[in-house]
ROVEX-23644 format. One record per residue (C-alpha): residue in one letter; x, y, z; residue number from 0. Coordinates in nm, 3 decimals, padded with zeros to 5 digits, m for minus. Layout:
ROVEX-23644
NODE:type:c1:c2:c3:seq
NODE:A:X:Y:Z:NUM;
...
end
This chain:
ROVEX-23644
NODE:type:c1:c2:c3:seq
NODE:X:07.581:01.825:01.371:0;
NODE:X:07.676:02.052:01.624:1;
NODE:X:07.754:01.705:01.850:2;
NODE:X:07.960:01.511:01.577:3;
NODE:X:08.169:01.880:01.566:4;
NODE:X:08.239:01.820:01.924:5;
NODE:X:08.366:01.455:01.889:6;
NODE:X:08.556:01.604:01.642:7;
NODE:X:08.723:01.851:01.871:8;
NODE:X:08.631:02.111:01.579:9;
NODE:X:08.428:02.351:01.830:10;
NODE:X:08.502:02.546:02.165:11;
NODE:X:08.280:02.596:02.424:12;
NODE:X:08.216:02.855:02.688:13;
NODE:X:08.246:03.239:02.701:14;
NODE:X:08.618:03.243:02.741:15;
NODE:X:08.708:02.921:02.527:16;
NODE:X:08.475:03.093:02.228:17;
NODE:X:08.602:03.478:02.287:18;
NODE:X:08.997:03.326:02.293:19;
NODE:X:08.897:03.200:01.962:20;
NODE:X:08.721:03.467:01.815:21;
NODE:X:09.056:03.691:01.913:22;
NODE:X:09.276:03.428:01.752:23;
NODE:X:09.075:03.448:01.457:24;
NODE:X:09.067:03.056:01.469:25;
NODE:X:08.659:03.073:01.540:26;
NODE:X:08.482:03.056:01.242:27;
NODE:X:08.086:03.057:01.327:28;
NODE:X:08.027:03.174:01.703:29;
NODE:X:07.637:03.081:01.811:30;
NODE:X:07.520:03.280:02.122:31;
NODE:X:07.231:03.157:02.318:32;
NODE:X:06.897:03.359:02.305:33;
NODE:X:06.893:03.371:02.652:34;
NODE:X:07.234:03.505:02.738:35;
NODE:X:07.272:03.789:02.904:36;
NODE:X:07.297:04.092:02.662:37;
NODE:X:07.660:04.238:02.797:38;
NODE:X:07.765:03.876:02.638:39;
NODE:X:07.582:03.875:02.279:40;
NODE:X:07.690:04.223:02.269:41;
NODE:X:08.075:04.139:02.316:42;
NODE:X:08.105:03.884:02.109:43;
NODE:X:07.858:04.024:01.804:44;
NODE:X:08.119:04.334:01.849:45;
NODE:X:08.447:04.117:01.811:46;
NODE:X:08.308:03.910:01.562:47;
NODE:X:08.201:04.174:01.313:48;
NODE:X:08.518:04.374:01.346:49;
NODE:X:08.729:04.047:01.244:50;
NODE:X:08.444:03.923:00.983:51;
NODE:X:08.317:03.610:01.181:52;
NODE:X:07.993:03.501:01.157:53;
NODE:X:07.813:03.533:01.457:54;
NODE:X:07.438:03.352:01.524:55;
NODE:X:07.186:03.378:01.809:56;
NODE:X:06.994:03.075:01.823:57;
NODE:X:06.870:02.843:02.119:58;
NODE:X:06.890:02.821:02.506:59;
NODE:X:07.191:02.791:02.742:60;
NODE:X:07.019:02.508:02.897:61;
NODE:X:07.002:02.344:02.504:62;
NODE:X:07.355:02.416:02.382:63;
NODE:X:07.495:02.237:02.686:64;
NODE:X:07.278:01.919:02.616:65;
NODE:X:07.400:01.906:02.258:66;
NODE:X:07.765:01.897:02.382:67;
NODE:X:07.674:01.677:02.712:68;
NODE:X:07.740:01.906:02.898:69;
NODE:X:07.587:02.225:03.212:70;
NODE:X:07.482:02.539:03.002:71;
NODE:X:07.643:02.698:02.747:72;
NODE:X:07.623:03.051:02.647:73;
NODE:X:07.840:03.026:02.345:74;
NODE:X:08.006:02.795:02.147:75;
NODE:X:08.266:02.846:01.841:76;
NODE:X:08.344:02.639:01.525:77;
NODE:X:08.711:02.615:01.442:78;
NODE:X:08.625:02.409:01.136:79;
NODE:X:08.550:02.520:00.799:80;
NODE:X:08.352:02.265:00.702:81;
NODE:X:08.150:02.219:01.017:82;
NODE:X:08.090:02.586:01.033:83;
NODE:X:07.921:02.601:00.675:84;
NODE:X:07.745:02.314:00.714:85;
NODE:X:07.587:02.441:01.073:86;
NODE:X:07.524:02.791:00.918:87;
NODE:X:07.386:02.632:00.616:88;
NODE:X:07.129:02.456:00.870:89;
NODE:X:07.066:02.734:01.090:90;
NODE:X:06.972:02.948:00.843:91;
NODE:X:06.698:02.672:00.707:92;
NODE:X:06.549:02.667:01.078:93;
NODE:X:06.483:03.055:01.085:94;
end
């Protein structure tokens, strides 16, 4: 899902990309890897609870870049409403 949001050009990837979002308030779901560094799931679980985002940790760097096809990723954000649901709706069934 998180590929076909891609195609769509409905996601953002990358620690700046994702926090330019998340300040723009045009980021809808941000998902941090598990294996980022703590400074970074820190900032952006801070930004996104102050502007009501939903913010997930789920996955490896290494795993979130293979999904988009591209080198690690340490946090991606969903500018789509429908997109974002539907990935939250999923992540929440994996946990």
């Amino acid at each position: 899902m998180i590929g076909l949001c891609q195609k769509a050009r409905m996601l953002v990837a990358g620690e700046f990309a994702a926090k330019q979002a998340v300040l723009e308030k045009t980021a809808l779901l941000v998902i941090v890897a598990a294996d980022a560094s703590n400074n970074t799931k820190k900032l952006f679980k801070d930004k996104c609870s102050y502007r009501k985002i939903s913010c997930v940790e789920w996955s490896t760097k290494e795993k979130l870049g293979k999904i988009l096809g591209k080198e690690e990723r340490a946090v991606i954000a969903i500018i789509n409403e429908g997109f974002a649901n539907k990935i939250s709706e999923m992540l929440s069934c994996m946990e």
